[in-house]
C-alpha positions in Angstrom: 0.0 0.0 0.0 1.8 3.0 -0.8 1.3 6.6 1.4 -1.0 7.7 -0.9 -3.3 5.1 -0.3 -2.5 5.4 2.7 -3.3 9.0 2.9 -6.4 8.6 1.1 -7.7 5.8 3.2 -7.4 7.9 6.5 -9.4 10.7 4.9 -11.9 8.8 4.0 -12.4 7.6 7.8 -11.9 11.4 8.9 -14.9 12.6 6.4 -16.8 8.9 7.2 -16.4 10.2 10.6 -17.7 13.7 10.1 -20.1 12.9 7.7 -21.8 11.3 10.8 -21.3 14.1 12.7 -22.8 16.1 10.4 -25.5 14.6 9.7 -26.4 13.1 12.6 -29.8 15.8 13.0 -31.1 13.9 10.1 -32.7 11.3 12.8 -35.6 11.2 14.3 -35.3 12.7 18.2 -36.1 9.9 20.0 -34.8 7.7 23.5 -33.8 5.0 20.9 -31.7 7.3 18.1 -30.1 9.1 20.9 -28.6 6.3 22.3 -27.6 4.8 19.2 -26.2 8.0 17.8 -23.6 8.1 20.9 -23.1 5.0 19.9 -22.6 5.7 16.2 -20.4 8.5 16.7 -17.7 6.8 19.2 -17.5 3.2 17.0 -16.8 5.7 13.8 -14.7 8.0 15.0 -13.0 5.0 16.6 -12.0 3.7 13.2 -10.6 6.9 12.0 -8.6 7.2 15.4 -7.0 3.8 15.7 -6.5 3.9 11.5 -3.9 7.0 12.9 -2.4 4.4 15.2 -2.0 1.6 13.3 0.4 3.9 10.7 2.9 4.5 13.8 2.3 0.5 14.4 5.8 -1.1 16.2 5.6 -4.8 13.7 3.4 -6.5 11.9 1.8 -8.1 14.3 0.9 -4.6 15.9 -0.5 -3.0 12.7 -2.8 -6.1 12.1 -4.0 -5.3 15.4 -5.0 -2.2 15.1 -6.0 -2.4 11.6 -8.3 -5.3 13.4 -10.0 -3.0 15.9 -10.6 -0.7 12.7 -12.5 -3.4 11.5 -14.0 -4.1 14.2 -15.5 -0.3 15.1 -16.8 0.0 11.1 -18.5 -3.0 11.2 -20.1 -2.1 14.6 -21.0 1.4 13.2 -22.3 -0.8 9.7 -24.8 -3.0 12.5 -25.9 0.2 13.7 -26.6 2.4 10.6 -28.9 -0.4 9.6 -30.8 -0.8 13.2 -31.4 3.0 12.7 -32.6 2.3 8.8 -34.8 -0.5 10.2 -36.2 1.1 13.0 -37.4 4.0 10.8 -35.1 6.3 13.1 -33.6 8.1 9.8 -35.3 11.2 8.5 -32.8 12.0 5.4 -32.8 8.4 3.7 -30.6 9.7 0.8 -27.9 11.1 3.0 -27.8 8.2 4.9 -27.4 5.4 2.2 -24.3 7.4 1.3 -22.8 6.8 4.7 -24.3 3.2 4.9 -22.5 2.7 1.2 -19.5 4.0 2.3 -19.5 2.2 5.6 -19.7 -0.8 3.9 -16.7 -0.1 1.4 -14.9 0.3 4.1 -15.5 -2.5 5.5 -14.3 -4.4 2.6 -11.2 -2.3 2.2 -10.0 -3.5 5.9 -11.2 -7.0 5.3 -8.9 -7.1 2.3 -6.1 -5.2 3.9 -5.8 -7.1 7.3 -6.3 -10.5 4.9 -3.1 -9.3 2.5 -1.2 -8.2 5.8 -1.5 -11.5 7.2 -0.4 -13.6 4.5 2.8 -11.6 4.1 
């Protein structure tokens, strides 16, 4: 993966991240969509956070790692973009594909990753 790729992957967690943020008025004010989008906004910031870390990772073994709790904070924010789809919690459906689209991307591009880091 060279530092562009790199570069480019990490900003597209940053505007994943702040497209959340953003956008995050979009849902319905309810009990339910305010404790999911606390929820939301930790697991995807998470992934952008620890994506920082695992470029200053110590080995191999390190940056799988952390590449691993990536994974593992955009597939929790993935589970709970759909619970707010299905729940009818979501005001601005169109916005909110986009994120779920890119979300899911995402998800792939770590799967991949961690999958080619490990066989190296």
């Amino acid at each position: 993966m060279g530092s562009n790729q790199k570069y480019d992957l990490q900003e597209r967690l940053v505007k994943f991240s702040a497209s959340i943020i953003l956008n995050i008025d979009g849902l319905n004010k309810s009990f339910a969509s305010e404790h999911l989008t606390k929820q939301l906004i930790r697991s995807s910031t998470s992934s952008a956070l620890n994506y920082g870390e695992a470029q200053a990772a110590e080995s191999r073994k390190d940056f799988i790692h952390k590449m691993k709790i990536c994974l593992k904070e955009l597939r929790e924010s993935q589970v709970n973009l759909q619970v707010l789809k299905e729940a009818e919690l979501i005001n601005d459906l169109d916005k909110f594909d986009e994120i779920i689209q890119e979300c899911k991307e995402l998800v792939a591009i770590f799967t991949t990753s961690i999958k080619t880091s490990a066989t190296k």
